[in-house]
C-alpha angles and dihedrals in degrees: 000000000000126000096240086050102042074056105049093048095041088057095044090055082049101054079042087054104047087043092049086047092065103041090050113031102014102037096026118031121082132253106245130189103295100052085046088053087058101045091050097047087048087060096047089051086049088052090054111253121138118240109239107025110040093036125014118251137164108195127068117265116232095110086056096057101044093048102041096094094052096045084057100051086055098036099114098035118100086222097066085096097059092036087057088048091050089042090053094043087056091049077054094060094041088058084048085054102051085043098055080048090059089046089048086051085055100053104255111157124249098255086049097054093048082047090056096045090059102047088058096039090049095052131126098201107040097057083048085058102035106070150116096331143092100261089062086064088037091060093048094058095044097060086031079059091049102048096050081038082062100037091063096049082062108034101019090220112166095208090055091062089044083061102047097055101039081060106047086052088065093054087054090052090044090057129347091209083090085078088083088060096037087074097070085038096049084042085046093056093038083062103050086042091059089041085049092236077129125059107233085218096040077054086055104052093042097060088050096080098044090043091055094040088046086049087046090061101024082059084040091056093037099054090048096053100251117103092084093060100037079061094056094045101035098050117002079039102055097035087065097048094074081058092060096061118062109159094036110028091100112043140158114223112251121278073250083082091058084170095081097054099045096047109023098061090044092044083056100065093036085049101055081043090048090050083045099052105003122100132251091285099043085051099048081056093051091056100041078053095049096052093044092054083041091053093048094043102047111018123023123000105135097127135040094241088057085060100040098086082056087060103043082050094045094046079048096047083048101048089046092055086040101051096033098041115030142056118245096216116163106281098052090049081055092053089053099046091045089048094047088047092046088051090053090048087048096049097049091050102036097038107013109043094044105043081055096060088055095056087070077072121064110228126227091256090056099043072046095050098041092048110039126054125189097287099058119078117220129184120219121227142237108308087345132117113195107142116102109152110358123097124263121237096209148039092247112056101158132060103357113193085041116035106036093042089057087041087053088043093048091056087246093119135329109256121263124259102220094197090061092044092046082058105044103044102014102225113223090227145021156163125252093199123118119250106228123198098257094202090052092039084055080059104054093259133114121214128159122236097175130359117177113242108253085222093052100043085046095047100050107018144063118202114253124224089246127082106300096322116147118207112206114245113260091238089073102032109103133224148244101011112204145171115257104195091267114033132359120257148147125280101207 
């Protein structure tokens, strides 16, 4: 097939792909708990309070900060949930981008590099993994980091460098779980320092701008009274979360996520050839490679997002042995297009198709959304986020029977007791559900962290028509919220 046609089709199936990523996953699917976490801790950023100390948390910021303005621009419109999923669909396409910039700094062809767009872009597994949260930016400024990393190894432009590391010190504010990977990166630039591909004075610039902006939040955190405790969940906090799972700490994602198992065990084998007679750039990826697949395979894996970095390297792994290393000759270009056509088919049965027959339900954040204001105080449920833009009674909001019982058990605050807080602040809705201890429940026991009192529920709450959602009775709702200056509240 020849090489203007294999293009012109390749970017065809592209613009197909990106289309068919915002209908479905941008425009479709449904927010879950997660996205929800990160809206509502925008806003609580937007009204003033300070993470860590006014309400518990356990990932870095940064998310919350760029995106608090919008989030309150779109607080009170029901479409905040699908312009976060488009938003987040575009961020996508941005990390597609920066990584089709690292192929084209290690030599992959053209027709290679739009091949490689589209078999991200066209899979099932990575836009289920790369929503609403902080990972998704994460993600962006790694391969952002890596690319200008990799810009300055072939140009020595100081201002390249500047630009790395500036951005890898934003995927590090966007998660600190990038640490893990930092190590091979930090290893990576050490090495090119002592083979002189660095310029000890272009390294030194380069870390002025991360360390002042690192002393600028670490003093921020510490003047608000916070840093002590973003120490202790960010760090104390998240080394211990691996420990609560034992079944399922280590999982492989369902056969449902076929990608991984096309392109992780081939990526495998190109990517011990490609540390054996790449070059310098081809090897730091293999690495990087090696110790994500080592990280998901021996350490943490419960949930599909933990394994999606270990996909987009291994598509990438993949694209560079095949463009530097094999001939597209026409029955490989068929392959691709067949597979690219058959991902398209799989998504808009597997995703499409079914996320539009539940919008036919209304889920428990929108009967939340549509029923509570600012004034008005909900609780979310087990293993359910429902809360966008209500106050929260408590320290603890997310998660309650695991988070708030290793929190308790850390020294960062003691754990709520709901009943106390049901009858303090009368929450407009909650949840009836028991809150099981999610560390004894991975071990076959059941234990209870938190069970609403039956008087109490009776007394104060009607059951809702949705899951096990309590409204709480009129004759205890109050009237004519407003903004004080300071807080909102209720007048009567």
């Amino acid at each position: 097939m020849q090489t203007k046609l294999s293009n012109i089709i390749f970017r065809a199936l592209l613009i197909i792909s990106a289309i068919f990523a915002i209908l479905v996953y941008g425009i479709t699917v449904r927010s879950n708990g997660d996205n929800i976490e990160h809206l509502h801790e925008s806003w609580l950023i937007w009204k003033g309070l300070v993470p860590y100390r006014d309400f518990f948390q356990h990932h870095n910021p940064l998310i919350w900060y760029i995106f608090s303005p919008l989030v309150a621009l779109l607080i009170n419109s029901k479409h905040i949930f699908m312009i976060f999923n488009i938003i987040s669909v575009f961020i996508t396409f941005g990390i597609v981008f920066y990584m089709v910039q690292i192929l084209k700094k290690c030599k992959v062809n053209k027709l290679v590099c739009i091949i490689f767009a589209c078999l991200v872009l066209s899979s099932y597994s990575v836009f289920y993994s790369t929503d609403f949260r902080p990972d998704t930016l994460m993600y962006l400024f790694l391969f952002i980091g890596i690319d200008y990393l990799f810009r300055y190894l072939d140009e020595n432009k100081l201002s390249s460098i500047v630009i790395s590391f500036f951005s890898l010190f934003l995927s590090f504010l966007s998660s600190q779980k990038i640490i893990l990977n930092m190590v091979i990166i930090v290893l990576f630039i050490i090495y090119a320092l002592i083979k002189n591909k660095i310029k000890k004075q272009d390294f030194l610039y380069a870390i002025i701008l991360p360390v002042l902006c690192l002393v600028f939040f670490l003093s921020y955190l510490y003047v608000n009274d916070a840093l002590s405790i973003y120490i202790k969940s960010n760090y104390l906090f998240n080394a211990h979360i691996p420990l609560i799972f034992k079944q399922n700490r280590i999982v492989f994602p369902p056969l449902e996520y076929y990608e991984f198992y096309v392109f992780v065990p081939i990526s495998i084998v190109f990517a011990i050839l490609l540390f054996k007679k790449g070059d310098i750039k081809e090897k730091f990826l293999s690495v990087l490679f090696f110790e994500e697949l080592g990280l998901r395979l021996f350490y943490f894996s419960a949930f599909l997002h933990y394994n999606v970095l270990l996909l987009m390297l291994s598509i990438m792994i993949f694209a560079i042995y095949v463009g530097k290393y094999f001939k597209l000759k026409d029955g490989v270009i068929f392959i691709f297009i067949a597979y690219i056509l058959f991902s398209l088919g799989y998504i808009y049965k597997n995703a499409y198709l079914v996320e539009k027959k539940r919008l036919e339900h209304k889920t428990n954040y929108e009967y939340v959304f549509e029923n509570t204001n600012f004034c008005d105080y909900v609780i979310n449920g087990y293993y359910a986020v429902y809360n966008l833009k209500s106050k929260d009674p408590g320290f603890y909001s997310i998660l309650l029977g695991q988070i708030d019982v290793l929190g308790d058990k850390l020294n960062i605050a003691p754990k709520d007791n709901l009943n106390e807080l049901i009858v303090k602040y009368k929450p407009k809705i909650i949840s009836s559900g028991i809150y099981w201890n999610t560390y004894l429940e991975e071990r076959g026991r059941k234990n209870i962290v938190h069970w609403i009192d039956r008087d109490i529920l009776n007394k104060y709450y009607n059951p809702t028509s949705v899951g096990d959602l309590y409204m709480l009775k009129k004759e205890y709702q109050k009237n004519n919220c407003v903004f004080d200056g300071n807080t909102w509240r209720y007048e009567d």
